[in-house]
C-alpha positions, 0 to 999 in steps of 0.5 A, spaced: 534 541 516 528 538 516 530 531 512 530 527 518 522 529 521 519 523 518 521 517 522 522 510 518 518 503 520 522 498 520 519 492 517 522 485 518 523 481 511 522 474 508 527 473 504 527 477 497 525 476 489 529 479 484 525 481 478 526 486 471 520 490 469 519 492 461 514 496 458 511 495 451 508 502 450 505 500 443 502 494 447 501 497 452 504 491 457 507 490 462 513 484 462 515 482 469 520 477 469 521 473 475 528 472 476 529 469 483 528 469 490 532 469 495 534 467 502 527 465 504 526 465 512 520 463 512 520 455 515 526 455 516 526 451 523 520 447 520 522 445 514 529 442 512 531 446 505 531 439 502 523 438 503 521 445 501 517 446 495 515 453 492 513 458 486 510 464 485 503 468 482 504 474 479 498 480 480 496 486 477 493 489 483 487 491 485 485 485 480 487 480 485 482 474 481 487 474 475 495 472 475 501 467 472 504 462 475 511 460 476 513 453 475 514 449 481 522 449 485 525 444 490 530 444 495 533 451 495 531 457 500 534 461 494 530 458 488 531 461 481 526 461 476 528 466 470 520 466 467 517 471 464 510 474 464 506 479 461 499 483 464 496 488 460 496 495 462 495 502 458 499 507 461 495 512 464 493 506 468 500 505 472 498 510 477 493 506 480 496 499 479 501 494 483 505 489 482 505 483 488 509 476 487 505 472 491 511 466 494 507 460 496 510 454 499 507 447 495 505 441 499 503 434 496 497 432 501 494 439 503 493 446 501 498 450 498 500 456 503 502 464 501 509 464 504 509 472 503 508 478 498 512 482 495 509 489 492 511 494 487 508 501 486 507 503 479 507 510 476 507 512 469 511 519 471 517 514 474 516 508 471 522 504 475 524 499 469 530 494 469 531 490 475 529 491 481 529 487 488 524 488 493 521 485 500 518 479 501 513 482 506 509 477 511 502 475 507 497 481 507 491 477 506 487 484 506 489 484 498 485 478 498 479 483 499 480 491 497 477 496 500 478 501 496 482 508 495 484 514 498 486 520 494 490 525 499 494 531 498 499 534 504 502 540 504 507 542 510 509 550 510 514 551 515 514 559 516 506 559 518 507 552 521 501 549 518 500 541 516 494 541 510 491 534 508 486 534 502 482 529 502 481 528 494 476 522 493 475 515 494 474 510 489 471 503 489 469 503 497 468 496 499 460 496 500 456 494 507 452 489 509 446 490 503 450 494 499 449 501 501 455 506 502 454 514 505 462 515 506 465 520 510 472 521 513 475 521 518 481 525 521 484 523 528 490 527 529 495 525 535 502 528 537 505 522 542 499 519 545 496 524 546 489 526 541 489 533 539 483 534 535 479 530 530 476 532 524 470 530 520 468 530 511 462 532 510 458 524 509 455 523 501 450 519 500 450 512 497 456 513 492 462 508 492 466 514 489 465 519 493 469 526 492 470 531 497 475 535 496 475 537 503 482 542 506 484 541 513 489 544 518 493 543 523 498 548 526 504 544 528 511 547 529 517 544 525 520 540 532 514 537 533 512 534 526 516 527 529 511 526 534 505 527 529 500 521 528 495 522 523 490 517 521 484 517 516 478 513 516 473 512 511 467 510 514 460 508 513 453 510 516 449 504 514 441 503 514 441 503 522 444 510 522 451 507 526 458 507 522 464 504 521 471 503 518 471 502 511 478 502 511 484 507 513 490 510 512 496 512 516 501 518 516 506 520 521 510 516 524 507 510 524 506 509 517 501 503 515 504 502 508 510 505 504 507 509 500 504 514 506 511 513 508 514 516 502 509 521 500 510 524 508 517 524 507 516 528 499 512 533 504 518 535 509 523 534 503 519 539 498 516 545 503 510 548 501 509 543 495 503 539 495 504 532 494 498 528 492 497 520 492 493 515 491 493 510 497 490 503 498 485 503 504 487 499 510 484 496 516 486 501 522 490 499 527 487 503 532 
């Protein structure tokens, strides 16, 4: 009965790149193969299909400094590309890793520009080999920029009405300005528009891989889980005392990413069993 509490967000696409993944377990590679994209949307009333010009770099994040570059495809909104590509990973690394295509449209007399990303979580216990088909999604210059993870378990008990969150740990946080870094967490918990409590982690002293390992709770009745919002900021006390966001992550029913979308969906389908992941930090939109 309790499917259908996550809401979903709807997200307009760009168009669609089809890919076949393989790995090499002997030499701990990925294959990426670039098979096409499709019904790109992007400079549609700018540009006649005639003129436009795009290719593909692909990525192994949160290494957004090393990728491989498609060749060049002209006069196709649907251009085929059948190129292979291999980026080295063990497997205990997959967990932690994603693939993005970056689209990029090719210009003659100025800069190349980033049409939109495509971004495919990896996990080695559900290794999604063979071909896929994933979003293009509008560029998210954030990727350009980590801000580091979060390590997040939540739990829904639907008998006592409790909502556990965990906060694990975080790792690699993007440092401030002259490089210090006390984190701490927190947790903003809303039902509609209305804010109903706010929690905080205790702050760990000069760390970018801060452990907590911190349990909040939250009593919330099985018809109101729809309405729940939960938002968890990483924050810095910097040299002068104030804070500020590293980043953050959402849960409820405006999820930042699909990933938090999937782990609060895993939560309401398997009552009472944890459910822990690794999520990216974003800016928040407050």
């Amino acid at each position: 009965m309790y499917q259908e509490i996550a809401s979903k967000t709807k997200r307009e696409t760009l168009g669609k790149v089809d890919l076949i993944l393989d790995y090499d377990y002997t030499q701990a590679r990925l294959g990426v193969e670039v098979l096409q994209l499709r019904d790109l949307k992007f400079g549609r009333n700018q540009v006649e299909e005639k003129d436009l010009e795009v290719y593909c770099r692909v990525y192994l994040l949160p290494d957004i400094n090393k990728y491989q570059q498609t060749l060049t495809k002209s006069k196709s909104f649907s251009p085929t590309f059948n190129e292979q590509f291999y980026l080295r990973c063990v497997i205990d690394q997959l967990d932690y890793r994603k693939v993005l295509v970056r689209v990029y449209r090719h210009f003659k007399f100025v800069r190349d520009a980033p049409i939109g990303d495509a971004v495919l979580s990896l996990s080695k216990t559900d290794l999604q080999l063979g071909f896929s088909s994933i979003p293009i999604l509008a560029h998210n210059p954030s990727l350009d920029d980590p801000l580091g993870e979060i390590s997040v378990t939540l739990r829904y008990n639907a008998n006592t009405q409790k909502l556990g969150v965990t906060i694990i740990e975080c790792k690699d946080l993007k440092p401030s300005f002259g490089g210090s870094t006390d984190p701490y967490v927190k947790l903003t918990m809303k039902m509609g528009n209305k804010i109903v409590r706010k929690d905080k982690s205790d702050e760990l002293k000069k760390t970018r891989s801060p452990y907590f390992n911190e349990v909040f709770s939250y009593k919330i009745p099985p018809n109101k889980m729809g309405l729940v919002d939960l938002l968890i900021q990483v924050k810095n006390r910097d040299l002068f005392g104030s804070s500020h966001e590293i980043g953050a992550v959402r849960f409820g029913v405006e999820p930042d990413s699909e990933k938090a979308e999937r782990q609060w969906e895993a939560m309401i389908t398997h009552l009472r069993k944890p459910q822990t992941q690794w999520h990216y930090l974003l800016p928040s939109q407050n």
